[in-house]
N, C-alpha and C positions, 0 to 999 in steps of 0.2 A: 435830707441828710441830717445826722445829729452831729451835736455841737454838746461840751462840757465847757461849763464856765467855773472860773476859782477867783476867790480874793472878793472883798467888796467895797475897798478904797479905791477912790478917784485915779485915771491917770493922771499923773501929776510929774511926767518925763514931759523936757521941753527940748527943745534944741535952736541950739544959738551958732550959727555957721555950721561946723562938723562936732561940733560937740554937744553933747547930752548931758544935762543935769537935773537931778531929782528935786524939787521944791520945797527944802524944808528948815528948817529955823537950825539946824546943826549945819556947820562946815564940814565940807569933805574931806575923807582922809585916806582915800583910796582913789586911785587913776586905774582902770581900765582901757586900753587898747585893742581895739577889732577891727583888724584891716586900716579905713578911711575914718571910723566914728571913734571918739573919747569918750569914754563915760565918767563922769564926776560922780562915786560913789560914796559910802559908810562902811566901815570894816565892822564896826562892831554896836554902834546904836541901833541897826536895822539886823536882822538874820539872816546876811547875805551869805558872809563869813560863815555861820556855823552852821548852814543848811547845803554848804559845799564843802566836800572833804579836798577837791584841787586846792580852793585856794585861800584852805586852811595850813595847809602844807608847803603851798608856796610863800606865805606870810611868815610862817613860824623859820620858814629859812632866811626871813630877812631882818630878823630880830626883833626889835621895837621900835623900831622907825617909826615916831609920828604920822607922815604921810609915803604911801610906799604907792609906784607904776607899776601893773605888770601886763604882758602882752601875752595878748590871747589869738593871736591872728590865725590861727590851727584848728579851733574851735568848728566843728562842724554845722556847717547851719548860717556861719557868717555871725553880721550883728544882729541881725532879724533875729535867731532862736538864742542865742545869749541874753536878749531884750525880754524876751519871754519868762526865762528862769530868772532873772534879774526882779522883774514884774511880782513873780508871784514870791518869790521871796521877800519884797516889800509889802506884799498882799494888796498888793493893784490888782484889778477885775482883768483878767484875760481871758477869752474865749478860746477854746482849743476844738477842731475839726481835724475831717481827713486830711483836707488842705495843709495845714501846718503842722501834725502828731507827727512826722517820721525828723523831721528837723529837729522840732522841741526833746524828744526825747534821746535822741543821740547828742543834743546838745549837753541835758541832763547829764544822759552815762559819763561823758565827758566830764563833766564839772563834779560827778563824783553825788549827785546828791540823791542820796541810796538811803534805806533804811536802817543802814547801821550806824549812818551819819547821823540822823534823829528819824522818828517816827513821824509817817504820813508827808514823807517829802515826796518830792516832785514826782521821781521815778515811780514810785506805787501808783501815785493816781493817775499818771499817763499808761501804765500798765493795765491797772482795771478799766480807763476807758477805751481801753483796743481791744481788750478781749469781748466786753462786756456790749459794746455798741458795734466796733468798726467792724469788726470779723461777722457779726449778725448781720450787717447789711450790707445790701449790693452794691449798688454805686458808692458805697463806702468803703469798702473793701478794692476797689476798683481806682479810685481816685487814691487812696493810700499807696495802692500798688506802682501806679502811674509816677507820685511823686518819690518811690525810691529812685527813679534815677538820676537823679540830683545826687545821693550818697547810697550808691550800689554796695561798697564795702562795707559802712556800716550798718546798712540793709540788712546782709546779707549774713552777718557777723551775730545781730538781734535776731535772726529768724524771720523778720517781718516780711521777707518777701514768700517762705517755701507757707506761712500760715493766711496769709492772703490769698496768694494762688491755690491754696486749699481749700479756703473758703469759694472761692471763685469757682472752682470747678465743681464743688459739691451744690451748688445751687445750680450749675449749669445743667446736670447730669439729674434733678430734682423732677420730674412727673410736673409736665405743665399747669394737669390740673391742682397741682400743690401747690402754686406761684403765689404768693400773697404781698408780697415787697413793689416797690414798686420798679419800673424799666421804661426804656425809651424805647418805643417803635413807630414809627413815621412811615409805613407802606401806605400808597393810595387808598383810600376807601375804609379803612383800618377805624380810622377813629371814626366814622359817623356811624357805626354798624354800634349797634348798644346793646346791653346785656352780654356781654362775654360769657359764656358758661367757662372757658379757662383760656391760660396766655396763649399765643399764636406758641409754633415747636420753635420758632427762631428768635426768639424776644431776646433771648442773649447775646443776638449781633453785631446789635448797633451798640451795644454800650460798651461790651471790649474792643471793637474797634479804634475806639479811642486811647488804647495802650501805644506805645512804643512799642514797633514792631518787634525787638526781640524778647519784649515780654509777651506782646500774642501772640509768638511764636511757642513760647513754653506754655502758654495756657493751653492752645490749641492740641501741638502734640500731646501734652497732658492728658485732654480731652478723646484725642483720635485712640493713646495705647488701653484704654477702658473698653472700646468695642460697645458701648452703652448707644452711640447714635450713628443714626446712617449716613452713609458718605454724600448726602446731597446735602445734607443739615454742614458736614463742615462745608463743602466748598460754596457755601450759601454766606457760610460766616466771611471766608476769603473773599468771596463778590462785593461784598460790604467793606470791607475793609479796603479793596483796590478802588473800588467806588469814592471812597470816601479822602485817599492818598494819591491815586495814582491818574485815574482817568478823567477827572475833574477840569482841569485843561493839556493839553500837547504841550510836553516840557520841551524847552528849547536844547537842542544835541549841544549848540556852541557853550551855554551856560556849563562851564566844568562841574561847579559844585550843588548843582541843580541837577543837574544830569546824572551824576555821580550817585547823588543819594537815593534818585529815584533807579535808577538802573540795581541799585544794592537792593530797594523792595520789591522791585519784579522780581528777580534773582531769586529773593525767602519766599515770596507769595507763590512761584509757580515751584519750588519745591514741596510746598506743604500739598499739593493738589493732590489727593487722593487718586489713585489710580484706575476705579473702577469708573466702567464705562457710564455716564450722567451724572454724575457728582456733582461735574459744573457744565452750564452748558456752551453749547458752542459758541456761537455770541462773542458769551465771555473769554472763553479763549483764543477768540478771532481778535477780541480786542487788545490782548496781551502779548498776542502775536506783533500787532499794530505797534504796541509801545515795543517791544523788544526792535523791531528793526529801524525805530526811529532813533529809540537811547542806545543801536549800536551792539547790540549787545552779543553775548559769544555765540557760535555759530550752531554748539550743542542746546544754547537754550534755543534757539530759534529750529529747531529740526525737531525737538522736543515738541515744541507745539505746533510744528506742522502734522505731527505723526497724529497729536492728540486732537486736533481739528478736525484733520481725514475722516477719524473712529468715529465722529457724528455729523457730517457734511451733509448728510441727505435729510437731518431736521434743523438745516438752517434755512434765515429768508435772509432773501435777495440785501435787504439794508443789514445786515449782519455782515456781509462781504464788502462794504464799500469803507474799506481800508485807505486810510491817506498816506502816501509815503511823505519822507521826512522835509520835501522842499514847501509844502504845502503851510498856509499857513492858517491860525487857528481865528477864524472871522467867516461873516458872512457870505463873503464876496467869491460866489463859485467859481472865477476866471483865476484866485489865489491857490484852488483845491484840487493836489491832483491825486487821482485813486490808484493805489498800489497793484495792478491788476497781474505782477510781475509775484507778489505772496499768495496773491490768491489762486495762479496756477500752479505755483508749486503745492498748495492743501490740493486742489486738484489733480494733480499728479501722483500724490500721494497716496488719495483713494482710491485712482483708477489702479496701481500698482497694488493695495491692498486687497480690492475686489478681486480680480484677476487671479489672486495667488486659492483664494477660497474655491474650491471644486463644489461647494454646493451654495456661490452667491447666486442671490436673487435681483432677478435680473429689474421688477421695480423700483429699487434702489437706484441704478444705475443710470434709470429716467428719470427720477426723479431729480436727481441732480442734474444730468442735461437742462431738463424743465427751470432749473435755481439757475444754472448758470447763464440761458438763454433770456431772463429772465435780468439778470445782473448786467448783459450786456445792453441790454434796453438803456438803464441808467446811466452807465459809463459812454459809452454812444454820445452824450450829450455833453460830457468834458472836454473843452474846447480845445485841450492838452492834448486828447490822447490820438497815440498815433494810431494809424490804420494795422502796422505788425503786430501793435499787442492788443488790435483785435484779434485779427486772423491767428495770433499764437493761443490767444488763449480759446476760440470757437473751435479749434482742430485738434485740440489738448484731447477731447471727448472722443469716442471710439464710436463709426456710422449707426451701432444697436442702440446708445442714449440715447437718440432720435429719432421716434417710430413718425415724426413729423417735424415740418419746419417751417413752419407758421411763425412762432416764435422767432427764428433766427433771421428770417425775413424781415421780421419788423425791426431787429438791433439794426441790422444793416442799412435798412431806408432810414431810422434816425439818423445814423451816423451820415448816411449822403448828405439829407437834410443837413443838421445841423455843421458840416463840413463840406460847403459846396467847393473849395477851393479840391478837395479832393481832384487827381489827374485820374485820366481812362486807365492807367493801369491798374492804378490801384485798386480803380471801380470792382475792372477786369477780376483781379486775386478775391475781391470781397466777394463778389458775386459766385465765384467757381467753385465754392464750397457751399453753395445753395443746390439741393437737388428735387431737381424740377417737379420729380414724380411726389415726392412726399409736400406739396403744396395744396392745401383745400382746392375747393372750385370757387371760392370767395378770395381767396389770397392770389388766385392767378386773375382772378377779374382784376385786379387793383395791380397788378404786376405789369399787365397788357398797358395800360392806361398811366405807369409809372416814365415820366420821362428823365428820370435819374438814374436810371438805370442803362447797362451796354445796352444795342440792341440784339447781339449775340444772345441775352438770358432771355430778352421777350421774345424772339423767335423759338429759342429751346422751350417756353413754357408755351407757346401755341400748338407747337408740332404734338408735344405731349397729350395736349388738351383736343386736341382732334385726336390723335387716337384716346387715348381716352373713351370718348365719344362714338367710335365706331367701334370699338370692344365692348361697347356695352349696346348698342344695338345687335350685335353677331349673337349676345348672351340672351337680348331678348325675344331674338328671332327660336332659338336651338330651346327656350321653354316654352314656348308654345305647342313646336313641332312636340316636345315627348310628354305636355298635355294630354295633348290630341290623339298621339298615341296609347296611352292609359289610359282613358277615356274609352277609345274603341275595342282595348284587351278587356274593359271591365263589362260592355255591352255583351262582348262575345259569350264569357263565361254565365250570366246571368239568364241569357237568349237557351242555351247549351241545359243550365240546369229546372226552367222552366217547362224545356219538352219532355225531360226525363218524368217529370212530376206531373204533367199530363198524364204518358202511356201508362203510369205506374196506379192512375186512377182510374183510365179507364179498363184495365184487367181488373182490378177490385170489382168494379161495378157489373162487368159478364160473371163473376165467380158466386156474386151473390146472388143475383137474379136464376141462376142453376140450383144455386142449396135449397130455393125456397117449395114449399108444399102448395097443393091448389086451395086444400079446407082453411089456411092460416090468411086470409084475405086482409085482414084488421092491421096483424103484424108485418104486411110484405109492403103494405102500403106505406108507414111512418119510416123505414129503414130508406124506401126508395125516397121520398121527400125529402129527408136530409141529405140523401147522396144527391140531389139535381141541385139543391138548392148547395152545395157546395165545387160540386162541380161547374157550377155559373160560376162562381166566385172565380175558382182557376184559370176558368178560360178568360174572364175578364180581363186578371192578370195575367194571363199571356198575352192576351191579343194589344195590351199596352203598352207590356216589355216588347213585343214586334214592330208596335209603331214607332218607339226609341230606336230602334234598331236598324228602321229603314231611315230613319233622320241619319243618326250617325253611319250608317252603311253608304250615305249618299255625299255625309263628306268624307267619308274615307276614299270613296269612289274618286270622286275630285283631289284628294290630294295624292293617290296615284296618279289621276290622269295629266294630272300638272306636271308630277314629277317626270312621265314617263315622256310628255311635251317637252318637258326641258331635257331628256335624252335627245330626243327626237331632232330636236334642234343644234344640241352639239353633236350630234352625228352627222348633220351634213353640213355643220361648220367643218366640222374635222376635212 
């Protein structure tokens, strides 16, 4: 950050109790007043006087009084920025920054010391170092901005806030590969990666975050009414900034003015959230859901973010869901932590209502969430809190198509026995009744058989299953064989069928030619008939092979008639 320095005399302000006095071989003859501090000044051996036009005017109104008091407790800035102008009108060495420019120079405006009071007073050179350095730079421009709110009105009055926030947004809105100032970014992995070809798209996050929310509120929408960046880039800046204010620890609801202030920044933060779908992700708005129903908050923002949850519930994971409600406390000790599983059927409810209304939802979607939320009750299962209804409320929230199986909802449920052995038969009973038997692997009902935590009402429903089962799929192996065997014997037939065809069709060729031929043509009767023997061996070959196929498979066709026609036989005179 830059820095201007003025004056090149010693400080030489001391203080002695609440009072300030300058060091130097004249007597004072001016009293200053600011607030708590005296200043022992000079009216007219030093430039105090005639480098301020106030309190040139306030002096000339009190005539020629040797030593005159006057009180400045109004003075913007306090004693701190009075001590400033004081300074440099004695030409003591003061350093001036973003830190202290918006104090010093409303202190100036104040005190009048303008250039028509004399040349190259205060006022111009805090002037040329705002335009000249702060407005140029980033975190200069930022930390300037940050300290108007200390004096908003004369802020606001100077321009200093609308020419910061200008500059602010005009670097924000800057092509990253143009970046050249420097910024703060702290993402994982960020800094060991070397040679940057240009700044990451978000490097502007972390460092207006650090504004008072109702100035990054005006920066932000600033930024959003330009349409220059896409709506993940702001609610990335919002992520950072809630990250950075809000979700850092679980505020306490009893704290009013803890409570208060943080409920005021969810409130702005989940206003500004952009509407389009990914912007932010769910996560984050699971987690603002979280603070909304702990800081209490109105009933519209909390339905607001259940609606906005719903819209992306099928790209959340399972720890994205493990919301703490408000009794819980913020420590290690998982017996203190209890899961809100009362918000997260409602986002669930929400979707299933939203899907439902779409005539052309996909029905993916709607597993995949079964899958998260079967998945979420594994975890919660193991909360020594939670009761058995807001399991079963929230496993049945899901409509029977989310679950093409229940492997998964199996295993939440044997946690939950597990870790809740005190659990009674009823309630085994209700847990268990919502398990359906047939959608169980053949490995999850081995372990179900063999589970003694279970009714034994469900181990018998999953045997009886498992034996049919078992006999439905023998009855299936039985009926491919039989129409095997049957294709088999139609393809015999057909091949047996077009083999003889292709015989007789050779041997009329072979009488037709042995007619055309001449007795003097001996040479040529000869070579025509050598190929026709020698191809008609081939033929019969192939017949006589496709015959001996024939009588194989003719002989179990035969047999699986005569079985069949046995087993007539026999229930004929069963009958």
């Amino acid at each position: 950050m830059k820095f201007m320095r003025l004056g090149t005399r010693p400080d030489n302000f001391y203080t002695e109790e609440a009072i300030r006095t300058v060091v130097s071989d004249l007597p004072s003859d001016l009293t200053i007043r600011v607030n708590n501090i005296t200043y022992l000044l000079h009216k007219l051996q030093f430039p105090l006087v005639p480098k301020c036009g106030l309190l040139q005017r306030l002096c000339s109104n009190r005539g020629d009084s040797s030593r005159l008091t006057l009180e400045l407790h109004d003075i913007p800035g306090g004693e701190d920025a009075f001590e400033l102008c004081a300074k440099f009108c004695y030409g003591i060495t003061i350093d001036l920054s973003a830190h202290n420019f918006v104090s010093a120079i409303c202190a100036a405006k104040f005190l009048q010391m303008t250039e028509s009071i004399e040349k190259g007073n205060f006022v111009s050179k805090l002037e040329m170092f705002f335009h000249s350095c702060i407005l140029e730079g980033w975190k200069d421009s930022i930390v300037t901005l940050q300290t108007t709110g200390k004096l908003p009105e004369w802020s606001e009055n100077l321009g200093i806030i609308r020419k910061c926030m200008d500059s602010i947004v005009e670097k924000i809105l800057t092509p990253p590969t143009k970046v050249r100032w420097s910024y703060t970014y702290t993402r994982d992995g960020y800094a060991k990666k070397k040679h940057h070809q240009s700044a990451p798209k978000d490097w502007w996050t972390e460092d207006i975050a650090n504004l008072d929310i109702d100035l990054f509120r005006c920066v932000l929408n600033t930024v959003k009414l330009t349409n220059m960046l896409p709506p993940q880039l702001i609610g990335e800046s919002l992520h950072v900034y809630a990250s950075l204010w809000l979700t850092r620890s679980t505020p306490d609801p009893e704290t009013s003015v803890e409570s208060s202030s943080k409920k005021r920044l969810l409130e702005t933060i989940i206003s500004m959230i952009p509407e389009d779908r990914g912007s932010v992700s769910v996560g984050f708005l699971l987690k603002l859901l979280n603070l909304a129903s702990i800081l209490k908050a109105s009933p519209v923002i909390k339905t607001q973010l259940i609606k906005q949850s719903s819209l992306q519930l099928e790209d959340a994971t399972p720890s994205d869901l493990l919301l703490l409600s408000s009794g819980s406390s913020d420590d290690n000790n998982n017996n203190n932590r209890i899961h809100d599983i009362d918000l997260v059927k409602a986002v669930v409810e929400s979707f299933i209502m939203r899907w439902r209304r779409k005539s052309y939802s996909r029905q993916d979607l709607i597993i995949k969430v079964g899958e998260l939320i079967d998945s979420y009750l594994q975890i919660v299962a193991r909360d020594v809190n939670m009761p058995v209804q807001k399991v079963l409320s929230l496993a049945k929230a899901l409509p029977e198509f989310a679950r093409p199986e229940h492997d998964n909802l199996y295993k939440a449920i044997d946690i939950y026995l597990q870790e809740h052995p005190q659990t009674s038969k009823e309630e085994k009973k209700q847990l268990c009744s919502i398990i359906d038997c047939q959608k169980l692997s053949p490995g999850v009902c081995a372990h179900v058989v063999k589970n003694e935590r279970l009714p034994v009402r469900t181990v018998m429903q999953v045997l009886f299953f498992e034996q049919e089962r078992s006999g439905s799929k023998a009855t299936r192996r039985q009926d491919f064989q039989h129409s095997e065997t049957q294709s088999k014997t139609q393809q015999y037939d057909r091949r047996k069928t077009n083999s003889e065809d292709h015989l007789k069709s050779l041997q009329l060729g072979s009488s037709d030619a042995i007619r055309s031929k001449t007795p003097d043509s001996t040479r040529q009767k000869s070579e025509p008939e050598s190929k026709h023997k020698s191809r008609r061996t081939k033929v019969v070959g192939m017949g006589s092979q496709i015959v001996e196929e024939g009588s194989k498979l003719d002989s179990r066709k035969t047999g699986i008639q005569t079985s069949r026609s046995g087993d007539g036989d026999n229930k004929g005179r069963q009958r």
